[in-house]
VEXPAKOL-901388 format. One line per 4 residues: number of its first residue (from 0); their letters; for each residue y, z, x of N, C-alpha, C. Coordinates in nm, 2 decimals, always signed. Atoms other than C-alpha are relative to their C-alpha. Layout:
BEGIN
NUM) A) Y:Z:X:Y:Z:X:Y:Z:X | ...
END
This chain:
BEGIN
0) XXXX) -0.12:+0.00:+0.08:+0.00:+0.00:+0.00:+0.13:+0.00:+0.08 | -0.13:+0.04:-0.09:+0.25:+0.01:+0.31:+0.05:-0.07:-0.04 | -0.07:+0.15:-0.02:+0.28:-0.33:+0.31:+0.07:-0.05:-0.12 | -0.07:+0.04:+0.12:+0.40:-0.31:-0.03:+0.13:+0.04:-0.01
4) XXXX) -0.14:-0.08:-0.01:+0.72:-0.09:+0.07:+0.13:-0.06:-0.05 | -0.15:+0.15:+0.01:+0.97:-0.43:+0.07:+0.00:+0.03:-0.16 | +0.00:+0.04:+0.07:+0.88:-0.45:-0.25:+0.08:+0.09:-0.12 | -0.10:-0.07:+0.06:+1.11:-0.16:-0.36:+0.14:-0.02:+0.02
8) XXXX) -0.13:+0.03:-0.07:+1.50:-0.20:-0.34:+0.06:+0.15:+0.01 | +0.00:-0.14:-0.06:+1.50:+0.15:-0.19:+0.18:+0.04:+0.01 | -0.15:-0.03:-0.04:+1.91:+0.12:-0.10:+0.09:+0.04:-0.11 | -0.05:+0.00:+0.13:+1.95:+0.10:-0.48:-0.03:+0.18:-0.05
12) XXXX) +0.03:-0.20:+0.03:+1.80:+0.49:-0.49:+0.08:+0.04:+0.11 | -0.03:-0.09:-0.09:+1.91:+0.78:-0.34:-0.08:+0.13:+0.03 | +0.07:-0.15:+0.00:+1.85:+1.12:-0.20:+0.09:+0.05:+0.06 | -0.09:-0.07:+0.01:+2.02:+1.40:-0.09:+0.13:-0.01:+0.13
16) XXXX) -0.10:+0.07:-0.16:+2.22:+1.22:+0.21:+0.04:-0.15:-0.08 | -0.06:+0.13:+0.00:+2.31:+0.88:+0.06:-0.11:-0.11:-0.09 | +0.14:+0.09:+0.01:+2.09:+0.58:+0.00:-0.12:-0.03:+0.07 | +0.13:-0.01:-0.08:+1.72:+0.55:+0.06:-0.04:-0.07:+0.05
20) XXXX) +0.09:+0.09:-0.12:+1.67:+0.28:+0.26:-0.06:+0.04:+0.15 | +0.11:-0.05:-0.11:+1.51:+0.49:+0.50:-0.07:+0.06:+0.01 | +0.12:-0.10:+0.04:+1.26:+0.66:+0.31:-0.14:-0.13:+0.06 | +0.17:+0.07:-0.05:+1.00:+0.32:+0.38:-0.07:+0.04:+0.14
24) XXXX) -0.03:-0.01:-0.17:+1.07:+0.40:+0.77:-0.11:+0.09:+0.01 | +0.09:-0.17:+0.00:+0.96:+0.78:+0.70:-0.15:-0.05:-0.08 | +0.17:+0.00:+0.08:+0.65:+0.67:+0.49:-0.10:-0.12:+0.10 | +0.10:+0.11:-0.15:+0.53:+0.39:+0.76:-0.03:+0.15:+0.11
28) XXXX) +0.08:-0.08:-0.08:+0.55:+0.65:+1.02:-0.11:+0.17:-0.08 | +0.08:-0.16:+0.06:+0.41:+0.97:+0.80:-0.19:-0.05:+0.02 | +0.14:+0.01:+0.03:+0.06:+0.74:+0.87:+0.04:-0.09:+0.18 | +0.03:+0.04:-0.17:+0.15:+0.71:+1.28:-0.09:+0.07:+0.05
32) XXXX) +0.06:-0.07:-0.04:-0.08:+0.79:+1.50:+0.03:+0.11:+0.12 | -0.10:-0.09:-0.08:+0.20:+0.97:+1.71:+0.04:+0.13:-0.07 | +0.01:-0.14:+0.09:+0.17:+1.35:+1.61:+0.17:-0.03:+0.00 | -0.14:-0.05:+0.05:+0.58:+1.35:+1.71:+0.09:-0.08:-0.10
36) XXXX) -0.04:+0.10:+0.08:+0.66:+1.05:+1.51:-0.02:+0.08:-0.15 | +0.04:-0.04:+0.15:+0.47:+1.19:+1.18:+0.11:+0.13:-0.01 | -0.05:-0.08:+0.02:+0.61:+1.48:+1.25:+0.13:-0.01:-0.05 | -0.11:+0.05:+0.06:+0.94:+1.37:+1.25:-0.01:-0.04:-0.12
40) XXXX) +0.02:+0.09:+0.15:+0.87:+1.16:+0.93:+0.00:+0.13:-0.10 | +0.00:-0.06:+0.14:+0.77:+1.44:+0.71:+0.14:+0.09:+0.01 | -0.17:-0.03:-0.01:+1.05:+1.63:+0.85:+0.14:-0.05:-0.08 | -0.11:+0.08:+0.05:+1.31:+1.40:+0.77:-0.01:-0.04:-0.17
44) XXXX) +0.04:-0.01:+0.17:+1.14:+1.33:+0.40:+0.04:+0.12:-0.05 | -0.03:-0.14:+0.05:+1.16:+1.72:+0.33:+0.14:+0.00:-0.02 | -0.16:-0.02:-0.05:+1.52:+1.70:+0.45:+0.12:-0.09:-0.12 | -0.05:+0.09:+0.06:+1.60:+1.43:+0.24:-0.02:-0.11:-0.18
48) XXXX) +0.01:+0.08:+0.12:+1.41:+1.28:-0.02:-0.05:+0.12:-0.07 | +0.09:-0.11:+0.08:+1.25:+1.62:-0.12:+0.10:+0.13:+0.05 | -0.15:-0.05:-0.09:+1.57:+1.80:+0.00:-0.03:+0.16:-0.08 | +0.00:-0.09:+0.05:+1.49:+2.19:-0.12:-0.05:+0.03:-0.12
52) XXXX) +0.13:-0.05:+0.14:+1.24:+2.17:-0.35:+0.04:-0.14:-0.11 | -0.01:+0.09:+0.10:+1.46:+1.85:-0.52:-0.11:-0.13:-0.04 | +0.02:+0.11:+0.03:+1.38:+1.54:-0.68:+0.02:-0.13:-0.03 | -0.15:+0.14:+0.07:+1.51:+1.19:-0.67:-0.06:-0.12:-0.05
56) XXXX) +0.07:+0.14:+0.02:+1.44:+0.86:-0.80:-0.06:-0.06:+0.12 | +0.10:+0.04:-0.13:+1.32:+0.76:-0.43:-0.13:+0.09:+0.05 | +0.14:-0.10:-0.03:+1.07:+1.07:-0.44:-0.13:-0.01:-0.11 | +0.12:-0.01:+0.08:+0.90:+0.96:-0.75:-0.02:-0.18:+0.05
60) XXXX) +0.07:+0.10:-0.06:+0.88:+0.59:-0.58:-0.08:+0.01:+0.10 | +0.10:-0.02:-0.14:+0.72:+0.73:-0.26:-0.16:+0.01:-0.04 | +0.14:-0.09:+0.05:+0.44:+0.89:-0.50:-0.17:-0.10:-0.02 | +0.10:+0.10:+0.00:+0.22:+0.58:-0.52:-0.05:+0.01:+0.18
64) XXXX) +0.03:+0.03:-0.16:+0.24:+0.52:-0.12:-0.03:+0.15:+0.06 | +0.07:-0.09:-0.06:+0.21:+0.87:-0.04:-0.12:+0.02:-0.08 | +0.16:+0.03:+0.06:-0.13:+0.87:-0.29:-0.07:-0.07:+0.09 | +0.05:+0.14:-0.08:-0.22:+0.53:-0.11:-0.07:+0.09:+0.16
68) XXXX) +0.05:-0.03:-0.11:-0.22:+0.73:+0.24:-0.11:+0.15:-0.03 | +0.13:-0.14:+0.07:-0.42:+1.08:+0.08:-0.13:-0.05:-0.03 | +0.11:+0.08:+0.02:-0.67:+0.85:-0.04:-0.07:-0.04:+0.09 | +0.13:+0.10:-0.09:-0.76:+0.67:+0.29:-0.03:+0.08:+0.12
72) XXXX) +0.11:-0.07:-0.11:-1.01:+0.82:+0.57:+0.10:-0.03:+0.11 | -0.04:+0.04:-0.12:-0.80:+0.63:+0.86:+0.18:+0.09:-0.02 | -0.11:-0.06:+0.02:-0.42:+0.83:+0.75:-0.04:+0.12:+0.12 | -0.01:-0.07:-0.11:-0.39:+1.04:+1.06:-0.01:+0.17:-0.08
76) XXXX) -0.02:-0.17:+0.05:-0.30:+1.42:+0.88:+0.00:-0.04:-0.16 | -0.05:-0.03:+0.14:-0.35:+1.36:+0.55:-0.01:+0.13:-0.11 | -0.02:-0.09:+0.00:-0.37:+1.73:+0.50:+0.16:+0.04:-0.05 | -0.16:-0.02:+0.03:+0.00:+1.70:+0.51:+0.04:-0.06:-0.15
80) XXXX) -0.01:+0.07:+0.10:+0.02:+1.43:+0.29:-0.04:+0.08:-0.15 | +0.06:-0.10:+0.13:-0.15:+1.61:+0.01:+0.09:+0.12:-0.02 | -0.14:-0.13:+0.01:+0.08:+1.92:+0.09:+0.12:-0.05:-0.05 | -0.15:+0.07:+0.03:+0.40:+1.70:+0.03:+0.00:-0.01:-0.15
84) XXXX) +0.01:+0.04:+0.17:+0.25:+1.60:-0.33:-0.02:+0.08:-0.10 | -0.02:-0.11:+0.10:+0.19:+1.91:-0.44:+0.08:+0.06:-0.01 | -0.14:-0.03:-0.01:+0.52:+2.01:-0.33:+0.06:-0.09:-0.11 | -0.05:+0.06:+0.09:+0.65:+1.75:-0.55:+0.01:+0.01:-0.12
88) XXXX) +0.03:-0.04:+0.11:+0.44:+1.81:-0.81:+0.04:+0.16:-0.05 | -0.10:-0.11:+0.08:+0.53:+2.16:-0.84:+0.09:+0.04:-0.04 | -0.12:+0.00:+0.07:+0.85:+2.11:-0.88:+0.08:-0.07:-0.13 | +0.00:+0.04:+0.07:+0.83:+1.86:-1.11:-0.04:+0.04:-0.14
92) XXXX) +0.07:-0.06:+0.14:+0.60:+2.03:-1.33:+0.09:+0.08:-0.09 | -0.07:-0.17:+0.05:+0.80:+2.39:-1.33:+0.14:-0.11:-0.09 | -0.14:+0.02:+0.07:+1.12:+2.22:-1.43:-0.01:-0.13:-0.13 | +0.04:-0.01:+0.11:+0.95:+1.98:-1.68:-0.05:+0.06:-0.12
96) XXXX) +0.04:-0.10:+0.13:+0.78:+2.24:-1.87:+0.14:+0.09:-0.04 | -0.09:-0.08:+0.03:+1.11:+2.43:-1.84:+0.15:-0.05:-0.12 | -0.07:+0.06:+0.06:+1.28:+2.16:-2.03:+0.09:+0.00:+0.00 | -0.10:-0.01:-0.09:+1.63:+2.07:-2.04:+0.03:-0.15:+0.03
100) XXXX) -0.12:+0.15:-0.05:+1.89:+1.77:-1.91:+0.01:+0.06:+0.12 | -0.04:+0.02:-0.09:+1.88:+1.73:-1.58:+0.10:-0.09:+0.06 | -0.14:+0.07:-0.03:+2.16:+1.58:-1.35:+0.02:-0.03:+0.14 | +0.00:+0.04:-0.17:+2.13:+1.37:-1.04:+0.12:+0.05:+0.13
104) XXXX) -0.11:-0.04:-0.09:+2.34:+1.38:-0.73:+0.11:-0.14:-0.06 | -0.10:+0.07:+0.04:+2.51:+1.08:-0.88:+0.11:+0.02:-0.19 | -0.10:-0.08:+0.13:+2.65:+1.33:-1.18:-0.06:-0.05:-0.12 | +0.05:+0.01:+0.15:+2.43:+1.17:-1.46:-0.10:+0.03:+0.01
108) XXXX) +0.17:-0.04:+0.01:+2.10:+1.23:-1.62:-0.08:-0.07:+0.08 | +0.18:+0.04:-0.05:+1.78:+1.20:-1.45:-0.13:+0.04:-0.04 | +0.15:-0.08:+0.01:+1.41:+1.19:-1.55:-0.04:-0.03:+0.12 | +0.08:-0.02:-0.11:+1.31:+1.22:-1.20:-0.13:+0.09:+0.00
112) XXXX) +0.08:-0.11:+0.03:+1.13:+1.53:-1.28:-0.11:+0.00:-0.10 | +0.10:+0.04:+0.13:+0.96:+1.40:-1.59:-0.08:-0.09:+0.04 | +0.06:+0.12:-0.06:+0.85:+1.08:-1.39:-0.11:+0.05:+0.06 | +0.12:-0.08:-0.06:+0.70:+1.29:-1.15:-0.11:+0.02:-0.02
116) XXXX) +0.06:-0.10:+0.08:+0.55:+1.52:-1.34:-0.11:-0.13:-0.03 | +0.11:+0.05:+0.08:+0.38:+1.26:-1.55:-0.11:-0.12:+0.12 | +0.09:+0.06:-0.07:+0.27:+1.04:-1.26:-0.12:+0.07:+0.07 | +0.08:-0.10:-0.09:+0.12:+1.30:-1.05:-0.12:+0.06:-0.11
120) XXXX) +0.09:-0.03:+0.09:-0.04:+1.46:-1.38:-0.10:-0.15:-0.05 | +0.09:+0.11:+0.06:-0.21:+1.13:-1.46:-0.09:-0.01:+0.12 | +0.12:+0.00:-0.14:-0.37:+1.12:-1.07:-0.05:+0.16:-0.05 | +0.07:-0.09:-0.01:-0.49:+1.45:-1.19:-0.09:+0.02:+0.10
124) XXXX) +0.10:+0.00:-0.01:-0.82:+1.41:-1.13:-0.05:-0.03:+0.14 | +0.02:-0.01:-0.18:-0.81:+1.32:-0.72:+0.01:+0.08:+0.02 | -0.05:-0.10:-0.06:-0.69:+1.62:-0.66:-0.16:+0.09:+0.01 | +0.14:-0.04:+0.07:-1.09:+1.74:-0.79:-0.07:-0.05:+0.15
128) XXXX) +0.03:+0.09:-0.11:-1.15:+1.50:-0.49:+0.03:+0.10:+0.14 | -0.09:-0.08:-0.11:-0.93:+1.64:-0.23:-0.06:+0.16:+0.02 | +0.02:-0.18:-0.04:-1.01:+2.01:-0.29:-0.17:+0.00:+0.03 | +0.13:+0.02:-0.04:-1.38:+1.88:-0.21:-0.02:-0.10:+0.12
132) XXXX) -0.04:+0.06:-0.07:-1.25:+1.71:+0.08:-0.10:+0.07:+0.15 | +0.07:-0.05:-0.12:-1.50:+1.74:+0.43:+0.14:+0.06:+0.09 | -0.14:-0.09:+0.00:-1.12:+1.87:+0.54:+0.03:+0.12:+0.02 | -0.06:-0.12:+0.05:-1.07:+2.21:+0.53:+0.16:+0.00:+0.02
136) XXXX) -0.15:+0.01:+0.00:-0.71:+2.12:+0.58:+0.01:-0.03:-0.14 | -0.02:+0.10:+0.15:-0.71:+1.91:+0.28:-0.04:+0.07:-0.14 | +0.06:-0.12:+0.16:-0.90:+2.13:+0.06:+0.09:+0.14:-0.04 | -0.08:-0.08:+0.03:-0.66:+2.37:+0.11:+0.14:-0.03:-0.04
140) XXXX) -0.12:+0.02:+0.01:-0.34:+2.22:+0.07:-0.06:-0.08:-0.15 | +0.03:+0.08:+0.14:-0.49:+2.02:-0.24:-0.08:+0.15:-0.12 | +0.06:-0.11:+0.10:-0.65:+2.35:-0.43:+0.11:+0.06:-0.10 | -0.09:-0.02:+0.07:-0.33:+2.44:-0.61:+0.02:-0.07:-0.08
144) XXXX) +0.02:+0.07:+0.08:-0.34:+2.12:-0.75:-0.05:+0.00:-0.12 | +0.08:+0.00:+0.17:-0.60:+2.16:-1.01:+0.06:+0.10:-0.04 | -0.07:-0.08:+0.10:-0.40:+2.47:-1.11:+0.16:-0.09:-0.10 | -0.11:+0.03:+0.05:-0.08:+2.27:-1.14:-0.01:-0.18:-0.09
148) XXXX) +0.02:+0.11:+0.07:-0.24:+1.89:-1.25:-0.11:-0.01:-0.11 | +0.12:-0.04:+0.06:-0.52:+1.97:-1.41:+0.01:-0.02:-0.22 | -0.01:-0.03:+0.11:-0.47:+1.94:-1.80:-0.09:+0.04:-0.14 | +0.06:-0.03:+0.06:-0.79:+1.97:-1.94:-0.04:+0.16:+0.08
152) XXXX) +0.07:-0.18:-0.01:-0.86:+2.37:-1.94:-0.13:-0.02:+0.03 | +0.15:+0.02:-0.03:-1.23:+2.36:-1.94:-0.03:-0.08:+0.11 | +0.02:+0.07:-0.14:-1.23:+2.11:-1.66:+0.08:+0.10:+0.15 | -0.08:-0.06:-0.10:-0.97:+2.29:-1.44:-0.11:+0.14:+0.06
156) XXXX) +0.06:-0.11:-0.03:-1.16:+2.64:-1.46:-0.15:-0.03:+0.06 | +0.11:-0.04:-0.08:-1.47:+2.53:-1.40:-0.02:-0.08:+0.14 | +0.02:+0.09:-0.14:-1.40:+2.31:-1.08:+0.02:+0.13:+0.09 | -0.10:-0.10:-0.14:-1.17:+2.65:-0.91:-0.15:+0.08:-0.01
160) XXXX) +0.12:-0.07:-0.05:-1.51:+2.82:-1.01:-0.08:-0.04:+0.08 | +0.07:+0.08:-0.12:-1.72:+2.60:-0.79:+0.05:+0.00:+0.11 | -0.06:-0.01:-0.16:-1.48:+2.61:-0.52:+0.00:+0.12:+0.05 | -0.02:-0.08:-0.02:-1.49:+2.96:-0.49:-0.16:+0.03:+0.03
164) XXXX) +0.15:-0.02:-0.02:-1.86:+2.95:-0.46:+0.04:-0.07:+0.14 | +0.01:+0.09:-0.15:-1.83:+2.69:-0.21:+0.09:+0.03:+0.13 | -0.11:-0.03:-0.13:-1.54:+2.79:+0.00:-0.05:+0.13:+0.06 | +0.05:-0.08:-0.07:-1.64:+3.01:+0.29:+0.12:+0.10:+0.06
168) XXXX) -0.12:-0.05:-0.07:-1.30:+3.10:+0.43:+0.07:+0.07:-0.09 | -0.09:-0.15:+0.10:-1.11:+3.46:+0.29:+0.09:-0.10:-0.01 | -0.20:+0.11:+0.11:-0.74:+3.21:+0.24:-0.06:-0.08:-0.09 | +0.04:+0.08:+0.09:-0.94:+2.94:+0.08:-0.04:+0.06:-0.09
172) XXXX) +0.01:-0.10:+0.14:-1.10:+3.20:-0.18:+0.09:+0.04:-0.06 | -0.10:-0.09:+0.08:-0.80:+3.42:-0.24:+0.08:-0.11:-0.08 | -0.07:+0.08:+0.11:-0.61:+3.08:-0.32:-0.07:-0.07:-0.07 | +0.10:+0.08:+0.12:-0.89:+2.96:-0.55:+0.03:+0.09:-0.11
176) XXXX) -0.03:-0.14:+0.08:-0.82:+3.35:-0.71:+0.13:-0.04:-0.06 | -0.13:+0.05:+0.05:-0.45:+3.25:-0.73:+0.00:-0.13:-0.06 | -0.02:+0.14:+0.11:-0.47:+2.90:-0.87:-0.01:+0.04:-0.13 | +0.07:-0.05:+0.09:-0.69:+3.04:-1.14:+0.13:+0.04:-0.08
180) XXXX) -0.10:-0.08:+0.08:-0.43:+3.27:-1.25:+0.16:-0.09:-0.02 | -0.05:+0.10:+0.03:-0.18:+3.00:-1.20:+0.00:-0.10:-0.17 | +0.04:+0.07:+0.13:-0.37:+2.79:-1.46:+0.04:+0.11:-0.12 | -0.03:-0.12:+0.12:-0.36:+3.08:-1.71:+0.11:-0.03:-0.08
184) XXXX) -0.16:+0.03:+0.03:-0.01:+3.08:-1.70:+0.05:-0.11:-0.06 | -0.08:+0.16:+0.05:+0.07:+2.72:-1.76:-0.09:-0.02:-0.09 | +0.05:+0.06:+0.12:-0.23:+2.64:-2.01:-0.10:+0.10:-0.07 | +0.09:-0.11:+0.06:-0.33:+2.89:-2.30:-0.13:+0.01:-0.02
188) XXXX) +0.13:+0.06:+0.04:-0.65:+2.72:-2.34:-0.10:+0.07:+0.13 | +0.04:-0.07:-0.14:-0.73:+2.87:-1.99:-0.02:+0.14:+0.00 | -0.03:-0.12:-0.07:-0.65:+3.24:-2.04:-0.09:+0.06:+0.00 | +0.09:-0.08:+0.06:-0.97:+3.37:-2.24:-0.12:-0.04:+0.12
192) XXXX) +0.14:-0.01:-0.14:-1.24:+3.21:-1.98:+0.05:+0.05:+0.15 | -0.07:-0.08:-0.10:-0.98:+3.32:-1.67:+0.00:+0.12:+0.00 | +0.03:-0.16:+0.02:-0.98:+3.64:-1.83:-0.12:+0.10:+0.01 | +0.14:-0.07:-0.03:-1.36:+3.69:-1.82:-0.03:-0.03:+0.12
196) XXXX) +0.05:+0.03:-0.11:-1.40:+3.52:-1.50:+0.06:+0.11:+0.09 | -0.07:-0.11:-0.02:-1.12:+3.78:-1.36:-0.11:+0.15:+0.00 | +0.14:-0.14:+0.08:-1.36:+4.06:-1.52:-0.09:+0.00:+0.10 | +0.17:+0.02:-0.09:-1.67:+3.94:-1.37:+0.04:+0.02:+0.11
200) XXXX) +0.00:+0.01:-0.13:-1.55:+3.90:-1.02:-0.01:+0.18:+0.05 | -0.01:-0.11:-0.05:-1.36:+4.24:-1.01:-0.09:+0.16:+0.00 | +0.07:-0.11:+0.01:-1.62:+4.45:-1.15:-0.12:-0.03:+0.04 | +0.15:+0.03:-0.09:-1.94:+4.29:-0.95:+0.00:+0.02:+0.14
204) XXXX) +0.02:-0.06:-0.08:-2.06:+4.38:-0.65:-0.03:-0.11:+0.12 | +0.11:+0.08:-0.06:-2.19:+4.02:-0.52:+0.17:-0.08:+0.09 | -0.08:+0.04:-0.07:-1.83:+3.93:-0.38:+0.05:+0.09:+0.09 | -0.05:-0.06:-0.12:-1.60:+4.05:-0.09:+0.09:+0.10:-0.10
208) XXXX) -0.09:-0.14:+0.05:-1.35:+4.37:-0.18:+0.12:-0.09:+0.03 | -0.15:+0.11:+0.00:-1.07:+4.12:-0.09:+0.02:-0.11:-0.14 | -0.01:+0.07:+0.06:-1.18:+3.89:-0.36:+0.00:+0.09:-0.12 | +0.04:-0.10:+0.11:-1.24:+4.17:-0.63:+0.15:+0.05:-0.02
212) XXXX) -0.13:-0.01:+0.05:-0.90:+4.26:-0.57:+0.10:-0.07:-0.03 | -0.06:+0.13:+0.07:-0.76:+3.95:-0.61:+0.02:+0.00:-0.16 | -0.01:+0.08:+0.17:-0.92:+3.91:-0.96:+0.10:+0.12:-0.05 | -0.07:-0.09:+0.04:-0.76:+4.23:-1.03:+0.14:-0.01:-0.01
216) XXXX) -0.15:+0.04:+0.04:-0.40:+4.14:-0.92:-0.01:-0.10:-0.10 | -0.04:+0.09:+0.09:-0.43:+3.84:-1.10:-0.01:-0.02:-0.14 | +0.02:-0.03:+0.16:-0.57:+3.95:-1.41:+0.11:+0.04:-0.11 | -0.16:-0.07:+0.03:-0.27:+4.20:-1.44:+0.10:-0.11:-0.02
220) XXXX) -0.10:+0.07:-0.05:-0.03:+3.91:-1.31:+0.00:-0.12:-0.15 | -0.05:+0.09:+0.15:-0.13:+3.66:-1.61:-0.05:+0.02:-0.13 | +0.07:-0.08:+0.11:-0.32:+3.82:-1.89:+0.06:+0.15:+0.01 | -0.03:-0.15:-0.01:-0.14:+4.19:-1.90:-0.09:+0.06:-0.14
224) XXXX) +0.07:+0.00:+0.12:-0.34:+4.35:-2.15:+0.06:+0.20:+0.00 | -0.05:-0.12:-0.03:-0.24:+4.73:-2.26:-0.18:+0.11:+0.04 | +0.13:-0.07:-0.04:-0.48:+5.02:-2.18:-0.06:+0.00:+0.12 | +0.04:+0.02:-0.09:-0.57:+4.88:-1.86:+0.02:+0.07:+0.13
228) XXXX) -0.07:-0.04:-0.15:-0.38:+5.06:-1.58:-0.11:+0.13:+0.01 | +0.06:-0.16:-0.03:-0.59:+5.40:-1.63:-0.17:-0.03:+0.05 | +0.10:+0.01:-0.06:-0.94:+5.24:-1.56:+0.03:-0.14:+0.14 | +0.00:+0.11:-0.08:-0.79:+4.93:-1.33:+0.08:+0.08:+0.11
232) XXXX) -0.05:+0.00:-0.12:-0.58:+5.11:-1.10:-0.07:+0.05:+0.15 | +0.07:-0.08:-0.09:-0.82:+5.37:-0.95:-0.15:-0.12:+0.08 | +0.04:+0.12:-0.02:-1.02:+5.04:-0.92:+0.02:-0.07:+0.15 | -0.09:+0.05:-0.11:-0.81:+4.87:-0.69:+0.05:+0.12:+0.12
236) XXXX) -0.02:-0.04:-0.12:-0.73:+5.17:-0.46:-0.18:+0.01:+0.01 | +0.03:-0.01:-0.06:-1.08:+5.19:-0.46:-0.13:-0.13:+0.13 | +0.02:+0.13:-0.07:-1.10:+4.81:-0.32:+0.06:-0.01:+0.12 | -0.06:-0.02:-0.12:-0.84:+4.91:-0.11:-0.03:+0.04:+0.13
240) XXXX) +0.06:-0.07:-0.08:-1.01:+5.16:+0.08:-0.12:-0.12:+0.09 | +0.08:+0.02:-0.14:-1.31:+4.97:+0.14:+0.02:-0.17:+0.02 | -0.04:+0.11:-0.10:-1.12:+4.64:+0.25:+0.03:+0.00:+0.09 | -0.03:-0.07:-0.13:-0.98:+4.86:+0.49:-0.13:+0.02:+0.09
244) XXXX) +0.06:-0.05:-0.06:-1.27:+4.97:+0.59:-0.12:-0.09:+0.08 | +0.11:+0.13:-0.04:-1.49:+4.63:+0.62:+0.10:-0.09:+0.15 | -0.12:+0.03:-0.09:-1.12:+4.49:+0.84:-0.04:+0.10:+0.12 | -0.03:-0.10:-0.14:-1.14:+4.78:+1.06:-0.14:+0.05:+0.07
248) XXXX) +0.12:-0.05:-0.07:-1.47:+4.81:+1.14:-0.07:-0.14:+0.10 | -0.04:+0.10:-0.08:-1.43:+4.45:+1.30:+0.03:+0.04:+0.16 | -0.08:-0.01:-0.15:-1.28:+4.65:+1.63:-0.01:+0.17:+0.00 | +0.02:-0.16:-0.10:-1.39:+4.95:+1.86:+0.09:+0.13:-0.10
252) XXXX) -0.09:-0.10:+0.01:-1.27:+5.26:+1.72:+0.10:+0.02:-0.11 | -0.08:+0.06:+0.06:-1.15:+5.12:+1.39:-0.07:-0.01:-0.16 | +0.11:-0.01:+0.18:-1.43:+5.20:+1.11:+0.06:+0.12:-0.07 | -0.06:-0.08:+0.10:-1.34:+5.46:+0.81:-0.11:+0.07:+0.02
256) XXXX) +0.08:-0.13:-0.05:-1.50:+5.80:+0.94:-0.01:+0.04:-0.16 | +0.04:-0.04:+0.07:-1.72:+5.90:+0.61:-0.11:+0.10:+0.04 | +0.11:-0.09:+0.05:-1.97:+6.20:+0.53:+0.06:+0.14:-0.05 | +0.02:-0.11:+0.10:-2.02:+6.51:+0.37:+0.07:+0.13:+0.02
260) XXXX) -0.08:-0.14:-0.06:-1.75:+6.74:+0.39:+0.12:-0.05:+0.00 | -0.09:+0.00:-0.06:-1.55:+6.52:+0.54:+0.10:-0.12:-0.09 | -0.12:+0.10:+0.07:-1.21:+6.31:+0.41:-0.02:-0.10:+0.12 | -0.01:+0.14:-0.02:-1.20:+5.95:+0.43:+0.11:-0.03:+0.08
264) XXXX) -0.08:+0.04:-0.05:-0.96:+5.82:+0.69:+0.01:-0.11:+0.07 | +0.01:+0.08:-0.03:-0.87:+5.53:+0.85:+0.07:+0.01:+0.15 | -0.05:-0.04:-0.14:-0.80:+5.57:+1.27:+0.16:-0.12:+0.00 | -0.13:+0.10:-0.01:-0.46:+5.34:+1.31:+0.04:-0.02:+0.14
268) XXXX) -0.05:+0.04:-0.13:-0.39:+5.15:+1.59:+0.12:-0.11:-0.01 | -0.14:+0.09:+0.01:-0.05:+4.92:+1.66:-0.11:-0.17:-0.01 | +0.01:+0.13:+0.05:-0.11:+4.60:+1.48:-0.01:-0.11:+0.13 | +0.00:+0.13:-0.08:-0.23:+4.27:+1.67:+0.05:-0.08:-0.04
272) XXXX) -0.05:+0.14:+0.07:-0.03:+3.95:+1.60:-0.11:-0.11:-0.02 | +0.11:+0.10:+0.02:-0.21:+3.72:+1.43:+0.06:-0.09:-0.10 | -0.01:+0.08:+0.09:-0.13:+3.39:+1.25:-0.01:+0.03:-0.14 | +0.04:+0.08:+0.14:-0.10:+3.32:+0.84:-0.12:-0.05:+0.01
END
């Protein structure tokens, strides 16, 4: 689809600097095989066509050609690529569903936001793709997706529940946890099986104490229900404890001293730096 770029009159759009005749530039290189080139490229897109979370009429023409490169095997990072679209798409969505007249940088109405929205929501169903992507980059930057594109309920929930079987990595579960609860939010049709899946997780024994407390925030976070806080909290500190205690028993001198007599405590040492 590169080669199809001419075939827009790009100078006739804008973004948040002027006219976009130099968004084709950034979307040729976003598929170099020069890490500082791409880099550059998404850089300059963010900066410009996607300028703070916005949306312009040159960010919903990119959405084909950035598709075009997510799709194909030989696209150098398309990890990124996928991250860019769901950046898009989330902002498209939130402020479509939020309804409303929006109002370009050229002072009149725009459905940029609606265009989006509705494009990106019609590729739903890649995204199903991607978050099953041999990738772990890709699976992660595309798993949000089915919360945010997703429109059949029953489809959406049961794909994040499969991924959460299948994903091996604590970030890739917790944001299978948070999508979940995502979905909730945005589609009611979601909340009643989210709500028992939430259940199941945090009261079984066959997951991690990191993921149990997950379902727990999120349960709270989109389903609040009353009554809950007096058997859910003591719950969660006592997930607390032993996530602490599974973490710290990782390193010399760092397990949660238990037995009979004795109070539970956790030894403390000065934090290691460690990556997100």
């Amino acid at each position: 689809m590169i080669n199809d770029l001419e075939s827009i009159a790009w100078a006739s759009l804008g973004h948040a600097y002027g006219p976009a005749g130099d968004v084709p530039q950034w979307l040729r290189d976003m598929a170099s095989s020069d890490d500082e080139i791409r880099e550059k490229a998404f850089s300059s897109f963010y900066g410009a066509a996607h300028h703070q979370g916005d949306v312009y009429p040159c960010t919903v023409a990119s959405l084909p050609f950035l598709f075009g490169m997510a799709d194909s095997s030989s696209t150098p990072d398309r990890a990124s690529v996928v991250a860019l679209i769901v950046s898009i798409g989330r902002e498209a969505v939130d402020r479509d569903e939020a309804g409303g007249v929006w109002i370009g940088i050229d002072g009149e109405e725009t459905t940029a936001y609606q265009d989006a929205a509705a494009l990106i929501r019609g590729r739903g169903e890649v995204f199903v793709g991607y978050a099953c992507d041999p990738d772990a980059r890709v699976r992660s930057a595309a798993i949000a997706g089915l919360g945010l594109f997703l429109d059949d309920a029953e489809r959406a929930v049961g794909v994040l529940r499969d991924r959460l079987d299948a994903e091996n990595g604590i970030m890739e579960r917790l944001l299978v946890i948070r999508t979940m609860g995502d979905l909730a939010l945005r589609l009611p049709a979601a909340q009643h099986p989210v709500r028992a899946w939430f259940d199941l997780l945090a009261d079984g024994s066959a997951v991690d104490a990191d993921v149990r407390l997950a379902a727990l925030v999120q349960r709270a976070r989109c389903v609040p229900f009353p009554g809950a806080a007096p058997r859910r909290v003591p719950a969660a500190a006592r997930l607390l404890h032993v996530g602490g205690c599974s973490r710290g028993a990782r390193g010399p001198g760092r397990a949660c001293r238990t037995g009979p007599g004795s109070p539970r405590r956790l030894r403390h040492h000065p934090p290691h730096h460690a990556s997100a």
